[in-house]
Backbone bond lengths (Angstrom), bond angles and torsions (degrees), N, CA, C in turn:
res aa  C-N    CA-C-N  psi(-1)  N-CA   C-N-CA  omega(-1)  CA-C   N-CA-C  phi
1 X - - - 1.440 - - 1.524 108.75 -
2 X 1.150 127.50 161.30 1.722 134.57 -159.58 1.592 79.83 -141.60
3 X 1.626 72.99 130.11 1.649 91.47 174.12 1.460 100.30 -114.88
4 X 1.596 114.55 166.87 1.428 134.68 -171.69 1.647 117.58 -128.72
5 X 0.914 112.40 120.58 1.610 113.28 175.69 1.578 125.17 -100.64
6 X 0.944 93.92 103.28 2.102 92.70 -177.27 1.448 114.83 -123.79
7 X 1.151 104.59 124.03 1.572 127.38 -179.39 1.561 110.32 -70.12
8 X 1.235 127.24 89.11 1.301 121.53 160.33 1.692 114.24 -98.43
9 X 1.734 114.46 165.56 1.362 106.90 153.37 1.393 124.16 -62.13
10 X 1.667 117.49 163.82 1.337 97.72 -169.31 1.744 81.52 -99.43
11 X 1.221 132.45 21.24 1.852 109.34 164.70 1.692 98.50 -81.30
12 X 1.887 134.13 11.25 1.239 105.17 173.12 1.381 100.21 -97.12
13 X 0.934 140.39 6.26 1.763 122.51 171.81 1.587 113.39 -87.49
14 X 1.629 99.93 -26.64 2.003 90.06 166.11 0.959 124.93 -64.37
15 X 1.311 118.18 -17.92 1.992 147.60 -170.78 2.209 86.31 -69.69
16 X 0.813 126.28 -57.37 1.423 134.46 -177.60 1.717 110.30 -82.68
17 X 1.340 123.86 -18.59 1.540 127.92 -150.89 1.787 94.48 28.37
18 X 1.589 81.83 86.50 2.194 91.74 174.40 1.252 85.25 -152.04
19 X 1.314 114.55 137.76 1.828 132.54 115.21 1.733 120.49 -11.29
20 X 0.940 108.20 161.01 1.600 117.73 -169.19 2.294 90.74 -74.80
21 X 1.554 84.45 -24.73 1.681 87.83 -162.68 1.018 88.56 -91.82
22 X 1.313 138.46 -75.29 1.774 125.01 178.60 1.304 106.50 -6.39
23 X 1.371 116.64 -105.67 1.384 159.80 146.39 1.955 87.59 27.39
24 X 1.142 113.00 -73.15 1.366 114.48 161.21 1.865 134.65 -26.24
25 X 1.435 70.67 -62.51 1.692 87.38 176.42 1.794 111.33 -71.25
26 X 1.235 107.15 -25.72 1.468 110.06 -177.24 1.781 97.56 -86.33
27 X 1.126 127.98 -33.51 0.993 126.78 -154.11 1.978 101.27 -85.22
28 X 1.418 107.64 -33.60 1.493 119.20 171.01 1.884 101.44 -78.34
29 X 0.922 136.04 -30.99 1.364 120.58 172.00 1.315 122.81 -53.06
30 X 1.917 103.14 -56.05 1.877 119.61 -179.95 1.299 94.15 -42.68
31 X 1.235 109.76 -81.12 1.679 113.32 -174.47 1.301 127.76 -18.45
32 X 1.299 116.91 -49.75 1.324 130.68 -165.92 1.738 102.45 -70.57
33 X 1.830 96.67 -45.24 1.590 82.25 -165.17 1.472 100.51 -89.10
34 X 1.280 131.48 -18.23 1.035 121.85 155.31 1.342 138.30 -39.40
35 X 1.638 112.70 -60.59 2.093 109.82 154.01 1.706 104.84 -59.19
36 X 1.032 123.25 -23.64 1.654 108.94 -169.26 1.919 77.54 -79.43
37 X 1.248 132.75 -95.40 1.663 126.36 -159.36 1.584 107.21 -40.72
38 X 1.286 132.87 -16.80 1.597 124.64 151.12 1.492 115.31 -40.96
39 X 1.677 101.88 -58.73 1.847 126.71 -156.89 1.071 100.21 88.03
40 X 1.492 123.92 51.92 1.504 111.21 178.50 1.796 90.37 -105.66
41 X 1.030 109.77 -5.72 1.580 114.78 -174.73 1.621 127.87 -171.77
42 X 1.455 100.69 147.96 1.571 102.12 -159.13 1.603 125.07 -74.36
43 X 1.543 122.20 -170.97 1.615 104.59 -168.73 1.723 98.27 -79.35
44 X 0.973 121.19 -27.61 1.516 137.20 164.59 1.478 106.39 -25.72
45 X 1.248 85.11 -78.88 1.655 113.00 -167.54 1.648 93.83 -60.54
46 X 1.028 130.46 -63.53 1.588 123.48 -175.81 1.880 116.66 -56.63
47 X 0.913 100.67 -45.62 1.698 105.21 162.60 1.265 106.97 -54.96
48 X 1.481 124.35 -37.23 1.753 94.26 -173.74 1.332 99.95 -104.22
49 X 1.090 139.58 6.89 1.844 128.01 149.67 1.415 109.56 -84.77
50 X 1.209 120.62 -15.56 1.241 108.67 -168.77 1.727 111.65 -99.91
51 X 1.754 99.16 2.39 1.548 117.60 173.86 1.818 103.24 66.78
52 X 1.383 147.05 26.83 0.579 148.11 107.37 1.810 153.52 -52.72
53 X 1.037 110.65 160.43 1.588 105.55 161.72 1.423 121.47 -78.86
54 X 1.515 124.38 144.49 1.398 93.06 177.14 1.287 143.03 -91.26
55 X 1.513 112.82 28.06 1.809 131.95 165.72 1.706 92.03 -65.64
56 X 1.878 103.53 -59.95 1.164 86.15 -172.56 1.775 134.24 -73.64
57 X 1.594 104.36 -9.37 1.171 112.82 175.69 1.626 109.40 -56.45
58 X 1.244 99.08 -59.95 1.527 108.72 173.49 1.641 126.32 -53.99
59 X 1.065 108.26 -2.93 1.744 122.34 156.97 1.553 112.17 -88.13
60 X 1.418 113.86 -59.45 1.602 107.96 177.27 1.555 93.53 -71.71
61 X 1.300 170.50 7.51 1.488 143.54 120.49 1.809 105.86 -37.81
62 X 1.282 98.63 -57.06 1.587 110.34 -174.34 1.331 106.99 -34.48
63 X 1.332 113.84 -77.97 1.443 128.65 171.57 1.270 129.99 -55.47
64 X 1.323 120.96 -11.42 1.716 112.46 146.42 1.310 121.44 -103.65
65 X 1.539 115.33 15.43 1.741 104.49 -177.97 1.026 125.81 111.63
66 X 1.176 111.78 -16.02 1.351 125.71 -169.20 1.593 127.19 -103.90
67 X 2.063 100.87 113.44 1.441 96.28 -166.15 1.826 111.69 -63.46
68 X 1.640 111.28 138.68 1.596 121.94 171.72 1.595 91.38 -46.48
69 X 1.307 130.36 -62.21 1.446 144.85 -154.61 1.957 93.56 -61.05
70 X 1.467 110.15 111.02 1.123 130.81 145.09 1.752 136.10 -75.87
71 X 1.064 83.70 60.15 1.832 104.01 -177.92 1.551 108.99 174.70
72 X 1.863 91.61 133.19 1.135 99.61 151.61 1.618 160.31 -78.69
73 X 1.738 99.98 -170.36 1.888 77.78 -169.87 1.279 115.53 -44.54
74 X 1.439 115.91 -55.09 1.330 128.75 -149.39 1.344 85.00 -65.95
75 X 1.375 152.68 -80.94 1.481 162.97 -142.57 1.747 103.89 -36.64
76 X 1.636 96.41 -55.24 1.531 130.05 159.73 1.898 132.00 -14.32
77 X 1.698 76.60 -71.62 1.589 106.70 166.33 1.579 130.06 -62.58
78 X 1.311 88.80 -48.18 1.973 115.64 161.76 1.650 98.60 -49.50
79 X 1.284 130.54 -79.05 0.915 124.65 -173.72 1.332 134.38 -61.40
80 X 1.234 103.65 -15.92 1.962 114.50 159.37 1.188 95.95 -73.27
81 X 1.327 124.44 -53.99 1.771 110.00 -162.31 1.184 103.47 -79.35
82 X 1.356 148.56 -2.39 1.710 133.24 158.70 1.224 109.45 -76.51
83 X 1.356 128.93 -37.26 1.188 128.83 -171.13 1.738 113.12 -79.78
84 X 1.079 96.72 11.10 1.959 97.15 -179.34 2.002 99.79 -101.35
């Protein structure tokens, strides 16, 4: 595993009321669902940056808004109408 070192102030973890380790863990979740609600990356791929499983990944999507379903309406519709 490759680790990362980033220098923040420490007034951003009161900004969260987090630990340096929280703060971490919160900070690898945003990310994740953030490139996952881009589509820059899959629920796979977001569960394992986001140090989760991805049942639970797919709950923190839940809980910020964010549909699991990578496709739109139209994409959606397409695929009802092939399948008839």
């Amino acid at each position: 595993m490759t680790t990362l070192t980033m220098e923040l102030p420490e007034t951003v973890f009161s900004a969260l009321n987090a630990d340096p380790k929280e703060f971490t863990l919160q900070m690898r979740i945003a990310a994740a669902i953030k490139w996952y609600e881009l589509g820059r990356i899959s629920q796979n791929k977001g569960a394992e940056i986001a140090g989760l499983s991805r049942a639970e990944f797919i709950d923190a999507l839940s809980d910020a808004g964010v549909s699991p379903l990578q496709i739109t309406p139209h994409q959606f519709r397409e695929e009802l109408a092939d399948a008839d």
